[in-house]
C-alpha positions in Angstrom: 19.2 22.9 9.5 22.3 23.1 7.7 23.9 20.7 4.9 26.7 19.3 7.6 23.3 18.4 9.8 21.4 17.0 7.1 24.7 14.6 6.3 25.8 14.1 9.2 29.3 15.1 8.4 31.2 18.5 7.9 32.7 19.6 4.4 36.5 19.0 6.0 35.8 15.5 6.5 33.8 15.1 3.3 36.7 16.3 1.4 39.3 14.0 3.1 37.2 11.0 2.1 38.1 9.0 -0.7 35.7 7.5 -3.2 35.3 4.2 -1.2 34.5 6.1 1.8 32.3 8.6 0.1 30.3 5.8 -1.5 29.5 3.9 1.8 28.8 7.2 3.5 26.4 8.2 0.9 25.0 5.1 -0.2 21.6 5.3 2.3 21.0 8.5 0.1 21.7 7.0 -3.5 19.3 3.9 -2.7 16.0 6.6 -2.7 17.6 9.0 -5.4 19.7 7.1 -8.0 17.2 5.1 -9.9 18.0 1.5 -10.9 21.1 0.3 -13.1 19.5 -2.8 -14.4 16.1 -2.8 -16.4 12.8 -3.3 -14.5 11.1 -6.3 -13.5 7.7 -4.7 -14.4 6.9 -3.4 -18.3 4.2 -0.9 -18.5 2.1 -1.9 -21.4 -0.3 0.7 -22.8 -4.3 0.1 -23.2 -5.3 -2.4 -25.6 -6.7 -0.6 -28.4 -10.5 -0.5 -28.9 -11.8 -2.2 -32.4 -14.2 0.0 -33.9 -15.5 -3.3 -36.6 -16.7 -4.7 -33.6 -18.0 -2.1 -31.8 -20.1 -0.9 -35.4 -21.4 -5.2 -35.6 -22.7 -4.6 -32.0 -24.5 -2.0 -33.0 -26.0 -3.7 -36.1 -26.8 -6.8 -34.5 -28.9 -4.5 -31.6 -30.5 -3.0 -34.8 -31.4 -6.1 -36.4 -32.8 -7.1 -32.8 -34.7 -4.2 -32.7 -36.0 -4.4 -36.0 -37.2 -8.2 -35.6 -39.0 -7.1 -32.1 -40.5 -4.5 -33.8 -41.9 -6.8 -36.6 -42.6 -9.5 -34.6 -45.1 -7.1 -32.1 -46.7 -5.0 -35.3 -44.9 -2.0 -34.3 -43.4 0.7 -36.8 -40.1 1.9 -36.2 -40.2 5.1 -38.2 -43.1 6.2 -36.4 -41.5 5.9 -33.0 -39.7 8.7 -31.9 -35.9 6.8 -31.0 -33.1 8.1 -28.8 -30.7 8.7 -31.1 -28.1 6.4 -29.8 -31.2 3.7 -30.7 -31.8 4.7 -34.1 
């Protein structure tokens, strides 16, 4: 396939066209490549950022829990062999 195919038009008639007629001509083509002139409807906005102060609380208040379930059914803690992400 050739570029005259492709455009449907040979370079001798391409380069008798004025601007007007090269814009129409070419305009199917410029709406998929050109991007858009005016600023987008739709703003990317990043990931909210995670909060480690509440993240660390979590994981006090689960220890506190475990601690008062551990008290409150006569069990040791430091006896018991914990995951670590429990300990």
């Amino acid at each position: 396939m050739t570029i005259e195919e492709l455009l449907d038009c040979d370079v001798a008639a391409l380069e008798q066209m004025t601007d007007d007629d090269l814009a129409k001509h070419f305009a199917p083509y410029l709406v998929v490549c050109n991007p858009p002139e005016h600023e987008p409807d739709v703003v990317n906005i990043g990931k909210p950022k995670r909060k480690k102060a509440a993240k660390k609380k979590a994981k006090e208040k689960l220890a506190d829990q475990m601690r008062e379930l551990a008290e409150l059914h006569g069990v040791e803690l430091e006896k018991i062999n914990l995951p670590t992400n429990l300990q």
